[in-house]
N, C-alpha and C positions, 0 to 999 in steps of 0.2 A: 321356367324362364332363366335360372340360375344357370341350370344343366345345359343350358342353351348358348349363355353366355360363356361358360368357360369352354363350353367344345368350342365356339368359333374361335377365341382369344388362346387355344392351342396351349392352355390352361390343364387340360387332361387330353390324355391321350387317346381316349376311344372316342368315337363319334355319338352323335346325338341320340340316332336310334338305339345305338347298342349301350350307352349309359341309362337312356330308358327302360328298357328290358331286364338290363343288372338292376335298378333300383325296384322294378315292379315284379323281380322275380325272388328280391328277398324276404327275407323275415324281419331284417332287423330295419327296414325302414316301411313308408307308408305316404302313398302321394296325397298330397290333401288339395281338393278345388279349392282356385280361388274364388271364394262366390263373395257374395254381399258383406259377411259378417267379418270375413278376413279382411276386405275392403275397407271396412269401417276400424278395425281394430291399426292398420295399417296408416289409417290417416291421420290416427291418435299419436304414432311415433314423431316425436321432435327432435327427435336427436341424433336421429339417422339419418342424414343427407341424401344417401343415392336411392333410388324408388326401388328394385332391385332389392336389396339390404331392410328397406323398411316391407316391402311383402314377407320377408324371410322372419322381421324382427316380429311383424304383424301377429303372423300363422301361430307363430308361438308362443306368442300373449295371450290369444285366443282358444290355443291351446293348454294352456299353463304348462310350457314344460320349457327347458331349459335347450340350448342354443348350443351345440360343439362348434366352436371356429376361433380362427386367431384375429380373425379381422378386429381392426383395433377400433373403429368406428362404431361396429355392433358390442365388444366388451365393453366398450364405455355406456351402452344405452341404458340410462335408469329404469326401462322396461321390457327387462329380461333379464335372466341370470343365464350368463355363459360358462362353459365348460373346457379348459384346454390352458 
């Protein structure tokens, strides 16, 4: 959804399919479904505003791992620790 938003908002430069294919053809990342449990961990974020920001802040609570971004709205989230 992310990758979806910044290719229309001209945010990055390659298009949709082809950020898909770079991110599912790497090593260093890993697409996770949104199912149920990220849903839930997602609707626990208060402190993320945009829906968007709190799937991303979700995934990785549920994950336990840490967040790379400057986004100043997700650094501030008491649930997550960010990186950058």
């Amino acid at each position: 959804m992310e990758l979806l938003y910044l290719s229309e908002m001209k945010r990055v430069e390659l298009q949709l399919d082809e950020l898909v294919e770079v991110v599912s053809s790497s090593t260093n990342y890993e697409i996770i479904p949104v199912h149920s449990e990220v849903v839930l961990a997602a609707a626990s974020i208060d402190d993320v505003p945009e829906l968007h920001d709190r799937v991303i802040v979700g995934t990785a609570k549920w994950l336990d791992v840490p967040i790379l971004t400057s986004d100043r709205a997700i650094k501030q989230s008491k649930h997550v620790q960010t990186i950058w």
